[in-house]
Each structure stands twice: as C-alpha cells, then as structure tokens.
C-alpha positions as CSV (number, residue, x, y, z in Angstrom):
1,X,-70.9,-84.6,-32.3
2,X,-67.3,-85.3,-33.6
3,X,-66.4,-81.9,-33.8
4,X,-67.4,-81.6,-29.9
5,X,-65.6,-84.9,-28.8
6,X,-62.4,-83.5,-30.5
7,X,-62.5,-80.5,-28.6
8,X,-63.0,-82.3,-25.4
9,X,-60.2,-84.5,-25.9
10,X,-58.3,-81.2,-27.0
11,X,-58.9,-79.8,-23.9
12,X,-58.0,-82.6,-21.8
13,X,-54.6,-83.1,-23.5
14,X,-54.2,-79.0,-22.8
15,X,-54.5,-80.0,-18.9
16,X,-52.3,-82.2,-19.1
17,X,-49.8,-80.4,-20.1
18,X,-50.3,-77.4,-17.8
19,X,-50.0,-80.0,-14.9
20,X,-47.0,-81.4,-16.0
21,X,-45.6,-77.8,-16.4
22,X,-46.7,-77.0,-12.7
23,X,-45.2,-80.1,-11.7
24,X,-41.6,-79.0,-13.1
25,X,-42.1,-75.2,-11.9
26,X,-42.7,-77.0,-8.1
27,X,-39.2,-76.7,-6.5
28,X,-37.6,-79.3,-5.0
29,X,-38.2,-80.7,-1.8
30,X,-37.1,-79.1,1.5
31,X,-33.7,-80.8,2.4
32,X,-32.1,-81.3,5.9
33,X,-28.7,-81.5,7.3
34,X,-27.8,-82.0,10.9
35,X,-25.0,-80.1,11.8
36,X,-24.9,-81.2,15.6
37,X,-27.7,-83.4,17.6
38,X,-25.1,-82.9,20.5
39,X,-25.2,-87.1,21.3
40,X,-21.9,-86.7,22.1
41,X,-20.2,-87.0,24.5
42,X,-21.7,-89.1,26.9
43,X,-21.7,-88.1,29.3
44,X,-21.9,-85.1,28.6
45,X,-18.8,-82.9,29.0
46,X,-19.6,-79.8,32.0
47,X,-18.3,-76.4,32.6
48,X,-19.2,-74.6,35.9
49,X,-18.4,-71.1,36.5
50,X,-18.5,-68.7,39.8
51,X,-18.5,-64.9,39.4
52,X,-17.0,-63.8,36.4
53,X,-15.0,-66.3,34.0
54,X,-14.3,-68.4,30.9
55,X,-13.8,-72.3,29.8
56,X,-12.7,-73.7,26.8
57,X,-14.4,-77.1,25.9
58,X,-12.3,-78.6,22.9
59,X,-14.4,-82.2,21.6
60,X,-13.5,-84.5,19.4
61,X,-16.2,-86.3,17.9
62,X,-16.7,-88.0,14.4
63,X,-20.7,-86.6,14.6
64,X,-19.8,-83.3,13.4
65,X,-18.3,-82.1,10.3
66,X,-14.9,-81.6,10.6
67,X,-14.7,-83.9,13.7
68,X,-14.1,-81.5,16.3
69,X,-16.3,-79.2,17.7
70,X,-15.2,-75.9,19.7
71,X,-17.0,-74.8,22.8
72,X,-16.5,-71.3,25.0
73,X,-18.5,-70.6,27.8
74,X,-18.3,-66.9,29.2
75,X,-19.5,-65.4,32.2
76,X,-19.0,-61.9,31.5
77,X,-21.2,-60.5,33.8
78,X,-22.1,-61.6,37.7
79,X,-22.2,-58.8,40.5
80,X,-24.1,-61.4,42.8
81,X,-21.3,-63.9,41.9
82,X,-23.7,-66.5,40.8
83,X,-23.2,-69.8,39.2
84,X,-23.5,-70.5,35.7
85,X,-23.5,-74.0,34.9
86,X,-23.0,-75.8,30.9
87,X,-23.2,-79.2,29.6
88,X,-22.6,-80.7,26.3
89,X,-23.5,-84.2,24.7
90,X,-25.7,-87.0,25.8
91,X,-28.5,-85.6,23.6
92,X,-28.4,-81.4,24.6
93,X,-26.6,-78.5,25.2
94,X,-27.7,-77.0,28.0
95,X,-27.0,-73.6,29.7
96,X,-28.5,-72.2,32.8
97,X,-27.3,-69.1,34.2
98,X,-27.7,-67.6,37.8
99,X,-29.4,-64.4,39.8
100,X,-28.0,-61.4,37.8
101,X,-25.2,-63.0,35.7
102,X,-25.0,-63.4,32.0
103,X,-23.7,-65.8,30.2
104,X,-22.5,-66.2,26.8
105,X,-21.8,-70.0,24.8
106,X,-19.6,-70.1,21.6
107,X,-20.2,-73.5,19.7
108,X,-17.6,-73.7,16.7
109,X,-17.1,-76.4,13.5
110,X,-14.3,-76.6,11.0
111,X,-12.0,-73.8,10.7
112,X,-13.0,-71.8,13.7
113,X,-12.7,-74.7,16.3
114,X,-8.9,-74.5,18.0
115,X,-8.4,-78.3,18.2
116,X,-4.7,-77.6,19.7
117,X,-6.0,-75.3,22.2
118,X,-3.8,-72.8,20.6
119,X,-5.9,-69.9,19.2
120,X,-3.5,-69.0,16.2
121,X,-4.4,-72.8,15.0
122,X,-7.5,-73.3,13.2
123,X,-8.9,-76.2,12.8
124,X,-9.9,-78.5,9.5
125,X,-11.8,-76.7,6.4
126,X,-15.0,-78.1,5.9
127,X,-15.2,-77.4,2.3
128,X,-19.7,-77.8,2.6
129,X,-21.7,-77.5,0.0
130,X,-24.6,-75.0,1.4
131,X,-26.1,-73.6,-1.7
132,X,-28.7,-76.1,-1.3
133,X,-30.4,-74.4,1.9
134,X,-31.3,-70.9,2.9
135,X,-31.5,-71.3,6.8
136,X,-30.3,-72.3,9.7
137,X,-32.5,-74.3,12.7
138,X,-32.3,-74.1,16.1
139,X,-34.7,-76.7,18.2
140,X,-34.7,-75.3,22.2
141,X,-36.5,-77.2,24.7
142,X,-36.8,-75.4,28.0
143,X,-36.2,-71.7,27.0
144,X,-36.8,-69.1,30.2
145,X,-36.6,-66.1,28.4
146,X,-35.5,-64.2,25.3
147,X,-32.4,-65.3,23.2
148,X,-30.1,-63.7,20.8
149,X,-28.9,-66.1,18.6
150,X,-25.9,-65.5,16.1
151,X,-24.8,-67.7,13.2
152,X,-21.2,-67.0,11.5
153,X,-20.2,-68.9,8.2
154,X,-16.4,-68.5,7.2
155,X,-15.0,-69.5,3.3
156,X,-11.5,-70.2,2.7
157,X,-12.2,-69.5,-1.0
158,X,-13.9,-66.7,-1.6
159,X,-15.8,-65.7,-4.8
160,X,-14.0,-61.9,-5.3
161,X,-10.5,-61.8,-4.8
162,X,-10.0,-58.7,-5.6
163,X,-12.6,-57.7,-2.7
164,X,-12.8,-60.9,-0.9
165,X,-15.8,-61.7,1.6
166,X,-14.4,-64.2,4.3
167,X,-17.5,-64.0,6.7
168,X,-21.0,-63.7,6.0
169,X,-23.8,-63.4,9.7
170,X,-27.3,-63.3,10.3
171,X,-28.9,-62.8,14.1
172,X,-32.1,-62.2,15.7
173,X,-33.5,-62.0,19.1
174,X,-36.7,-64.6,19.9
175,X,-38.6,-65.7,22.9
176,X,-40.8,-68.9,23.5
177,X,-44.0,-68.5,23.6
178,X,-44.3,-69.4,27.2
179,X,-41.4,-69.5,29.5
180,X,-40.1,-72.9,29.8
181,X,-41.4,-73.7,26.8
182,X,-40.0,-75.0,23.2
183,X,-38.7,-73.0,20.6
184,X,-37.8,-73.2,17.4
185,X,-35.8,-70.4,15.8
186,X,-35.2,-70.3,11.9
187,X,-32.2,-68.4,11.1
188,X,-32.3,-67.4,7.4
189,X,-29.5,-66.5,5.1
190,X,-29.5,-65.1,1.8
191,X,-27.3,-67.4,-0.5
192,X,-27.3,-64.3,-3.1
193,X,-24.9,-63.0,-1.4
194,X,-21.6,-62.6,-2.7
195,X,-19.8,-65.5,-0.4
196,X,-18.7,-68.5,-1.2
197,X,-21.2,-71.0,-0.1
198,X,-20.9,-73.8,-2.0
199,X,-17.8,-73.9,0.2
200,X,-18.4,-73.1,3.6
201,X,-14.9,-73.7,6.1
202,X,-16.5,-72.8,8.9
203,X,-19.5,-72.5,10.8
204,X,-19.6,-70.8,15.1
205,X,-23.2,-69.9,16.2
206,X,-23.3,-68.0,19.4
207,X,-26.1,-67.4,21.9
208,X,-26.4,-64.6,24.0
209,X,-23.3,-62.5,23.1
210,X,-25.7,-59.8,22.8
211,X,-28.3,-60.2,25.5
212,X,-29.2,-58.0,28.6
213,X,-31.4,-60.5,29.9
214,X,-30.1,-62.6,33.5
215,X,-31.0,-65.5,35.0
216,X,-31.4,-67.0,31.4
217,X,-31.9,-71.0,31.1
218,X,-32.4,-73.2,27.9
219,X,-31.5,-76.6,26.5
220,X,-30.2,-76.8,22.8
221,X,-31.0,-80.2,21.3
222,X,-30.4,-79.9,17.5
223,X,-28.4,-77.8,15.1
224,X,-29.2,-77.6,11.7
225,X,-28.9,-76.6,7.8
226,X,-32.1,-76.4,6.2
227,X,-34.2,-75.3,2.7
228,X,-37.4,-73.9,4.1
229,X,-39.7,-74.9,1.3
230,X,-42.4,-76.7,0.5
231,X,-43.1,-79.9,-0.2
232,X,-44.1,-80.7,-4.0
233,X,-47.4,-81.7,-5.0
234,X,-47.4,-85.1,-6.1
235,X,-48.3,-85.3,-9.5
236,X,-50.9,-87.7,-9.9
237,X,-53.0,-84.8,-7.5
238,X,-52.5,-82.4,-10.2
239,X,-52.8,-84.9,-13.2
240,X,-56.2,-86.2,-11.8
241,X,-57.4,-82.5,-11.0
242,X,-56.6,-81.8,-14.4
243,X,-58.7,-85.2,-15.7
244,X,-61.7,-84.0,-13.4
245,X,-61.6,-80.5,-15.0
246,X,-62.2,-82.4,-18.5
247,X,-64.9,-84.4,-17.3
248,X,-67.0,-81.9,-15.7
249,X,-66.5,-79.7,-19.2
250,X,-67.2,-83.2,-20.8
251,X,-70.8,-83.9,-19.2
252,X,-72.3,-79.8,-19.4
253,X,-72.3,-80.3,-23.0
254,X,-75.5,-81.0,-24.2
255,X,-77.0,-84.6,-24.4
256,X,-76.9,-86.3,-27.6
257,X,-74.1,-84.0,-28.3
C-alpha cells in the first residue's frame, strides 16, 4: 500500500514538472504596435486627381513614429480621364479610383517621409525595435476588388558593412471575400534575414503600385506591427490537467491498495 501511494505521488510530482516545462516552452504572447490608426488629421487632409497626375501630402502628426508621415497619390493611368479621389485622417485612408484609371498611394514614416518637400531630404530615423514581431497588418473596410500591397523597411545601420543590406520587402496580392467587404491582410517578414531590425529607420507601404485592376475602391483604417502567435496557456489549465491525470491513475489502482 505504501509502496503504491509513493509511486502515485511520484507520478504526480513528474506532471508537474512536465507542465511547468510546457509552460516555459509556450512562447510569449502575440504583441501589437499601431503604426498609423489614421485619426489624424481631422478633417481629413484630400487629394483629387483628373486624368493622369500626382500629389504630395506631407502631415505632421505626433501619432506616428517619427511625427511626420509622407503621403503620394498617383494616377498613372486614365484614358477615360476619370477622377480619382484620396483622403487621409479622421479615422481612414481612403482611396477610390474611377472608370478605367489606376491609382497608386505611397504612405511613408521616418526616413523615407520628405518633411521639407525636398526629395534629397529625408526625414527623422526611427531607430524601432522590430525584432519582436514577424508581420505586418493591414485592416480594409470596403475593398472592391483585388489589392497589391507592398511593405518596405529601411536601416540606417546595417548588420554587414562590408555587404550592407539597406532595404528589406515583402508583397502579395489579396481580395476580400466579397466585394465591398472587409479585409484583413497579414504581411509577414522573415526577421532571419540579414537586416537590421532591431533598428528599423524607415518604414513606406504602397498599395497598388503593381495592379492591373481599375475602378479600384477601399478604405484603410489601421496599420500595424504584429507577432502572429498564440496566446499561452495559462498555467493553472496545464497544472490542473496534469493533477487530473494523477487522480484518474490514483483511483484504477485496486481498492484496499
């Protein structure tokens, strides 16, 4: 009987311990930073273009890193010399381009915005500490039709000098599930890389420099870093699993036992 109550309370110090290890081996929980929620300005800051044309949107704001942020609105092509309209701020950037024209949007932070309007000045280096996500995320409301989004990060310091790496991209090409609808694109990057990013300088995302597709509309409403992981198990789920383990073990041994 002794012999058998030993091993059972053996056993249930063994659990334990392997659910404390799992616990540790969990990783951390999935952290967010919001690069741009586009609140500001209010109102919201407009560019309207007719046929073919570019504006240069240059906002200072203290609710993005760096300050400033950059904005260029193309539209590159528009044989029906339609109108392509853009806002910024009060809570979205929205684009909505016309019959047969497309349009391309340039949003810019830190060392890629032009805060002097000259384009041989950059702006501040942001000096971010992104080794802590893996992704960017894009939340669209209103999305007509397929989108090529681009995200460019820029280091001032990079890790090689010898074979320095400035610039480091990542792309794809996503539609909503229904026209009109939401969307949320998850823009990965691999952090193995060999660029700097426990300093980032920069950051530009682009949508729809590389896009066929006319007559597009969409509303941006939040830009931002993430780590896409999951949550960790709390630990008293895996310490009382562990103490339920023991106690089933515990009552098939035999009575009297």
């Amino acid at each position: 009987m002794f012999h058998r109550q030993f091993l059972a309370l053996r056993r249930l110090g063994t659990s334990f311990v392997l659910a404390l290890g799992a616990l540790a081996a969990l990783p951390a929980a999935a952290q967010t930073l919001v690069v741009d929620d586009f609140s500001a300005p209010a109102p919201a800051a407009v560019s309207v273009l007719v046929g073919v044309g570019e504006e240069s949107l240059n906002q200072f704001t203290a609710t993005v890193p760096g300050g400033v942020r950059g904005v260029y609105h193309h539209n590159y092509f528009n044989p029906l010399n339609s109108i392509a309209a853009l806002a910024v701020g009060n809570g979205s950037l929205s684009s909505s381009t016309g019959v047969g024209a497309r349009t391309e949007v340039l949003v810019s932070y830190g060392a890629f915005t032009r805060p002097t309007g000259d384009p041989n000045v950059g702006g501040p280096l942001l000096g971010l500490d992104l080794t802590p996500y893996n992704a960017f995320r894009f939340e669209f409301t209103g999305v007509s039709d397929v989108l090529n989004v681009i995200a460019v990060m820029y280091t001032h310091a990079p890790l090689d000098p010898v074979t320095p790496l400035y610039y480091t991209t990542a792309a794809v090409n996503q539609a909503p599930a229904v026209a009109g609808g939401t969307m949320d694109v998850i823009l990965p990057f691999t952090a193995s890389d060999p660029f700097n990013f426990a300093q980032v300088d920069g950051i530009v995302f682009l949508i729809n420099r590389s896009n066929a597709t006319t007559n597009v509309s969409y509303n941006l409403d939040r830009f931002s870093l993430v780590s896409a992981v999951p949550e960790p198990t709390p630990a008293w789920l895996l310490l009382g699993g562990a103490a339920l383990l023991v106690l089933r073990r515990r009552k098939s041994l035999p009575q009297g036992a």
